[in-house]
C-alpha positions, 0 to 999 in steps of 0.5 A: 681397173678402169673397166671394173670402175665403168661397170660399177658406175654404170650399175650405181647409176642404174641402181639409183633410177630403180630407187627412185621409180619403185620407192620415189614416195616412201618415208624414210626414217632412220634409227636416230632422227634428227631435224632436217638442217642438222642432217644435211650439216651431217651429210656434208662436213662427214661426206666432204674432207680436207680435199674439198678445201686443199685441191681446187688451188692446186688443180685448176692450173692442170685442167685449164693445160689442154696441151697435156690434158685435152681430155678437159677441153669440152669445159673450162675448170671450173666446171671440170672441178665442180664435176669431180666434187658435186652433184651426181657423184652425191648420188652415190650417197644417196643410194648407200644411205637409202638402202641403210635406212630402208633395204638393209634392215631387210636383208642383213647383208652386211651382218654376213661375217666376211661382208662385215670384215671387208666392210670395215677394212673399207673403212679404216683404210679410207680413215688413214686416207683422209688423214694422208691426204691432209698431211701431204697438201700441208707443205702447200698451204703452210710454205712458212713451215718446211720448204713449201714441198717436204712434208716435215715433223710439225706437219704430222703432229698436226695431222696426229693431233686431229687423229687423235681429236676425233677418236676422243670426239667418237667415243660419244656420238652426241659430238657429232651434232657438235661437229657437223654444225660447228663445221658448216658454220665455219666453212660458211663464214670461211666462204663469206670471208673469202667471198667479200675479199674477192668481190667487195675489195679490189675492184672486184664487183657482185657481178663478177661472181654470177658471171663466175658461177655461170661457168658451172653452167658447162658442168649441167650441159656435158653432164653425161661426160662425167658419167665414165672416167675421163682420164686416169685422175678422174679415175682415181676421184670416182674411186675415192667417191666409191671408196666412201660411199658404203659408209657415209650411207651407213653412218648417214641413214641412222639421221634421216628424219622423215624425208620422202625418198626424192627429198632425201635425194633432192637433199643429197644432190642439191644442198651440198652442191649449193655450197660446193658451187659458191666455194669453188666459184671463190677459189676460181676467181681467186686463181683466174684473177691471180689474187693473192690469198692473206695468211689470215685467210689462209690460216682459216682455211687450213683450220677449216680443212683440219675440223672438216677432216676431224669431223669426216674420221670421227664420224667413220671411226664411230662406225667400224667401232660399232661394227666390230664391237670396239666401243668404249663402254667395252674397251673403256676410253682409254683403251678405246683411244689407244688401240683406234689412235695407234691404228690410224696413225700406222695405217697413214703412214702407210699411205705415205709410204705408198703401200697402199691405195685408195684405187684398192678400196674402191675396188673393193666397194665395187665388188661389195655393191654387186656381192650385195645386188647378188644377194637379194636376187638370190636370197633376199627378193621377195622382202626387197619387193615387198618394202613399202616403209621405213623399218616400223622400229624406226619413230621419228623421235627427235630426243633418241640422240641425247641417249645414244652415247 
């Protein structure tokens, strides 16, 4: 697999230049606009979930060990993290939520019935992932609860909780807003928190985390090695990234509010890397300092990971709902709750039972992004080469959110 993931990557990678090159002035609105800072907290809390708070902790151990992984030596952790969460791996999503915006009304590729039937499994299994992925690093952040490594009956009434929190917060797209501010404000007071712990009390000094986020600097000057997999776990990361690119470009494109192409990538690449470098610079000094983390603190991140993930299943679980039709106005809302809590829920266990994959569905996305280049070589090209706007259905008009339900 780790040939089919190089060649997608280096596809993407080309697919984003030729973006840029051909449409780098091009105004992009989408179907519901909203204002600059609401999209960005959009594309951050649905783009991110529970990993971005839960790993780091548990993993700049394994990429400081150059015995077992010297693969990791040409920079220190914290950059090696920051490569697996940020920048260029953004582009993914700025190239899904460019064609959404702008390609896709043109092509109706993903109206093709059986495009349209992979399409959602994508994002179902990647729903169920996400919700996995927090009920498995719950016995870390929670050793109070269990034995610090089973995952016990309180850890998936949490997790059934926040499934259930956001199929009910789905089923009206005016919550997304909500959500997505809601969270950004909390995960920068989280930040803030946790920065003055480390930085203003025990005898640590502002200094100390310039001199920490300067370690990022070795991400910027050995960029080009995070264009292929580096290993086996990069690889399971970059197809997770794929895994939720298609859909996070979907769901974002309908927000964009008037951006030119290279601010919409400008926007995508920078801001969230902004807030990626101060967190994992935080977490950094913590563990390299071996400072210790209060339950408070380590409550509020737990409550963080569980609102980023509530916010990242609403926003997906809104998505294939439309797709498929399964809206609340046709199922009504109990239905609607019903079938989409009980799908998700089974689909979770599932991946603690090792049936499935997320490799699986970013190998699937792989094959998605080529069927689709394919298509509008051999269908499409001339209405590909022609675009020169934003559909013209498409007004920046700020008040359309409040009439979606």
């Amino acid at each position: 697999m780790t040939l089919w993931l190089s060649a997608g990557l280096l596809f993407t990678f080309a697919a984003i230049a030729v973006v840029l090159f051909k449409w780098w002035d091009l105004k992009c609105i989408g179907v519901t606009p909203v204002h600059t800072f609401t999209f960005i907290a959009i594309l951050f809390t649905s783009g991110l979930d529970v990993g971005l708070i839960m790993f780091p902790l548990t993993e700049f151990g394994g990429y400081a060990d150059l015995a077992a992984s010297p693969e990791y030596g040409f920079a220190n952790p914290l950059a090696i993290e920051f490569g697996f969460w940020a920048f260029l791996i953004w582009g993914f999503y700025f190239l899904t939520c460019f064609y959404f915006c702008v390609i896709e009304p043109r092509v109706k590729f993903f109206d093709i019935p059986l495009v349209k039937v992979i399409n959602n499994v994508v994002i179902i299994g990647t729903c169920a992932f996400t919700a996995f992925l927090l009920l498995v690093n719950l016995p870390w952040y929670l050793p109070q609860i269990g034995d610090g490594e089973s995952v016990v009956p309180t850890f998936y009434l949490i997790v059934m909780l926040a499934i259930a929190a956001a199929v009910y917060s789905s089923s009206n797209i005016r919550y997304v807003r909500l959500l997505s501010l809601g969270s950004s404000w909390l995960f920068i007071a989280l930040i803030a928190m946790m920065w003055g712990q480390a930085f203003l009390s025990d005898n640590g000094q502002v200094s100390d985390f310039f001199a920490t986020a300067g370690l990022i600097g070795d991400y910027f000057t050995n960029l080009h090695q995070f264009m292929l997999p580096l290993n086996d776990y990069h690889e399971f990361y970059l197809y997770w990234w794929f895994s939720w690119s298609i859909m996070i470009g979907q769901f974002t494109a309908r927000f964009i509010s008037g951006l030119r192409t290279w601010q919409v990538f400008l926007a995508m690449l920078v801001f969230p890397s902004l807030a990626i470098g101060i967190w994992f610079s935080v977490l950094y000094y913590f563990h390299a300092e071996s400072l210790a983390i209060s339950s408070f603190v380590n409550l509020a991140m737990i409550t963080v990971g569980i609102l980023m993930v509530i916010n990242s299943l609403d926003s997906l679980v809104r998505l294939y709902t439309d797709n498929l039709g399964l809206t609340t106005q046709r199922m009504g809302k109990p239905m609607y709750f019903v079938f989409n809590f009980v799908a998700l829920a089974v689909l979770t266990l599932l991946f603690q039972f090792d049936f499935l994959q997320i490799q699986w569905v970013g190998a699937l996305v792989i094959a998605i992004y080529f069927g689709c280049f394919g298509y509008i070589l051999l269908q499409k090209r001339a209405e590909v080469a022609s675009i020169q706007s934003s559909p013209k259905e498409n007004t920046l008009d700020f008040s359309k959110i409040e009439y979606v339900s």
